[in-house]
N, C-alpha and C positions, 0 to 999 in steps of 0.2 A: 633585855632592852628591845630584841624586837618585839618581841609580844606587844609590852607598853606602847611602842612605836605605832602597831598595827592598833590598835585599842584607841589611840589620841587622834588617829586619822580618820577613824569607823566612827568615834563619835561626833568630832566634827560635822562629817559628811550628815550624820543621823540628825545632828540639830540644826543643820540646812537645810534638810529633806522637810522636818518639821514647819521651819519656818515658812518656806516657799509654798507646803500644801496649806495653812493657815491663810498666808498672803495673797497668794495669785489665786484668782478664780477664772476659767476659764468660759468662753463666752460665744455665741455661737447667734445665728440666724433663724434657727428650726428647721431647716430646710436639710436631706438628707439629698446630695448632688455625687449623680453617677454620670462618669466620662462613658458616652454612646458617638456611635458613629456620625451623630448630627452636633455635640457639640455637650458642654456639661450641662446637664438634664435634671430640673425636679424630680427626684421619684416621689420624695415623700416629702410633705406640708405638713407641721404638726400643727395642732389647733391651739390656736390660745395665742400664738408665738411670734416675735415681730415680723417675720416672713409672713404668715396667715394675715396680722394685721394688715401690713401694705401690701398684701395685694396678692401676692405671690401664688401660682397656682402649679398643681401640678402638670409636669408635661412642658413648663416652660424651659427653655434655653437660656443661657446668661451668657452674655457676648464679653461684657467686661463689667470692671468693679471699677468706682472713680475713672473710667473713662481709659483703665488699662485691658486689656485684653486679656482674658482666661483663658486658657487651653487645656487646664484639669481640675479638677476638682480638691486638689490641693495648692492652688493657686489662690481660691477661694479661702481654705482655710489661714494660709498666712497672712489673707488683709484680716481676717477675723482676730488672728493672733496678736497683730499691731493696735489692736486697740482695747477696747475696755466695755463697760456697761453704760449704755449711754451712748456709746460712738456711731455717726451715722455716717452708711453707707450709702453710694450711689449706683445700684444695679442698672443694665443695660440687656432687655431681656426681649428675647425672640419667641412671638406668643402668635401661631396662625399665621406666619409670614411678615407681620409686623414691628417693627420694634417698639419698647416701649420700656420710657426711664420710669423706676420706682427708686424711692428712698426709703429706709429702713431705719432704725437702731438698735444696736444691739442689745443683746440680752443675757443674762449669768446662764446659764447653763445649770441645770439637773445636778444636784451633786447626792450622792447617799449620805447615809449619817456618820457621826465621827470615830465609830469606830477603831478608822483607821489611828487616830491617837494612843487609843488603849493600845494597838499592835505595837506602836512603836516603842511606847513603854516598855514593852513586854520583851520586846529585842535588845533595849539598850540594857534593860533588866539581863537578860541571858547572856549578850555581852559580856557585865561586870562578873557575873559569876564564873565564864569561863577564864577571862583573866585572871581574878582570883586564884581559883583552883590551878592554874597554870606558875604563877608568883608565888606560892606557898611548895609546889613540890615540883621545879625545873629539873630536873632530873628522871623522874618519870616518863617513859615514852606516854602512857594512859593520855597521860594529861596533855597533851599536846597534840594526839587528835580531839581528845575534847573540846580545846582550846576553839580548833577549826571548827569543827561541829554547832559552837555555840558563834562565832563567826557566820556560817552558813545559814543561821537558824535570825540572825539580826536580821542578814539581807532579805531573809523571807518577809522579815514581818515589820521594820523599818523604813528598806527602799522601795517609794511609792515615785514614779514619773506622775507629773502634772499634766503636762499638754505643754507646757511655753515652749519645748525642745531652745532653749538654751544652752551652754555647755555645759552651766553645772547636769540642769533635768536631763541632758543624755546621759552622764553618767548616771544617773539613777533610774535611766531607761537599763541601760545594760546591766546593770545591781538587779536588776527587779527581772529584767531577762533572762537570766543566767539563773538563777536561783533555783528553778527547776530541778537544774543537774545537782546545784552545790549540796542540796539538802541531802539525798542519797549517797553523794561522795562521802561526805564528811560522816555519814551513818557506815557504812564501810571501812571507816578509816578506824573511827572507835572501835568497831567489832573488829576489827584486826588487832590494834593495842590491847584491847582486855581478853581477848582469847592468846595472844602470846604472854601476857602475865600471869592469866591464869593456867597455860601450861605450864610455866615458869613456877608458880606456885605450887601446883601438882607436883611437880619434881621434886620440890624441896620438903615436901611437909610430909606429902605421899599419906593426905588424909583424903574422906571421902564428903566430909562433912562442907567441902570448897564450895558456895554458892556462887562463885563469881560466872561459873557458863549461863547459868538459870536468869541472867539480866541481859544476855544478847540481845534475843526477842524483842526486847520492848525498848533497845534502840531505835527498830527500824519503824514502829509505830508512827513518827511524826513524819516519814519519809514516805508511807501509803499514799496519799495525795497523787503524789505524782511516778506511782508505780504505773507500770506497764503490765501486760500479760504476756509470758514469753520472756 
């Protein structure tokens, strides 16, 4: 039951994660804006982009947005977040000692290709199979770091953060943070289950013909990524 439990929550969360990277697109100015000791700063203007359009140069200051005051350059991105494609902003921008209002609207933002679908496929896919494998032989320690394993191996390739930082997308900020560790924990965890059953097995059979050490190895395979040296 908990298995199932964890399984009906994981996927859940998986086809929200789904939906939300489909749904929301994230939307931006083109302007890349670094807090400097004068104030949030143009560094960089991409070309093409509704900043380039109206105006926007580098080296400018931006005093406020709609007539609110900025003080970091995340201040910026949450008016960005409150709105959408199309939405227009009111910059107030310090250019030579000057001020000067520009208006803008926004723009979708840069996304890669969809990839990310086939991953999540691919997670919710590893998923079922560790549950599976977990429901047909509960009793098996094996199967129950697999279980986790293939849990670990979802959040890899499932939990993707969007930008909206909402409640849900921070959970799936912190699923998609953490995963780093999970994937070599849960790889550890298997190699510890299947080398104490394969002692186990040695014990009882006390043949030589036992394959089961000869598949360690290539647990830790998928867990390279985010090896360290040392």
């Amino acid at each position: 039951m908990f298995a199932v439990s964890v399984v009906v929550l994981l996927v859940a969360l998986g086809v929200a994660n789904v939906a939300m990277y489909s749904r929301w697109h994230e939307v931006e100015d083109g302007v890349l804006w670094s807090a400097r000791a004068e104030g949030v700063t143009a560094s960089e203007v991409a070309a093409g982009t509704a900043a380039a359009a109206a105006g926007i140069e580098r080296g400018d200051i931006l005093l406020a947005v709609n007539g609110s005051p900025v003080q970091t350059p995340s201040d910026v991105v949450e008016y960005q977040h409150r709105g959408h494609a199309g939405t227009r902003l009111l910059y107030t921008l310090l250019r030579s000692g000057v001020r000067q209002p520009l208006e803008l609207a926004l723009a979708p933002a840069p996304r890669g290709n969809s990839i990310y679908f086939v991953l999540a496929a691919v997670g919710l896919f590893t998923l079922m199979v560790g549950a599976s494998v977990r429901l047909r032989r509960p009793r098996d320690q094996a199967t129950l770091h697999f279980f986790w394993l293939c849990v670990a191996f979802f959040g890899v390739f499932t939990f993707s953060f969007n930008g909206q930082f909402d409640r849900l997308d921070w959970a799936f900020y912190w699923g998609d943070a953490t995963r780093p560790r999970a994937a070599p924990t849960a790889a550890a965890a298997l190699h510890d289950g299947v080398s104490q059953r394969g002692r186990a097995t040695n014990l009882e059979r006390r043949t030589a013909n036992d394959s089961t050490p000869s598949v360690i190895p290539v647990m830790y395979l998928p867990a390279l990524p985010w090896a360290r040296p040392g």
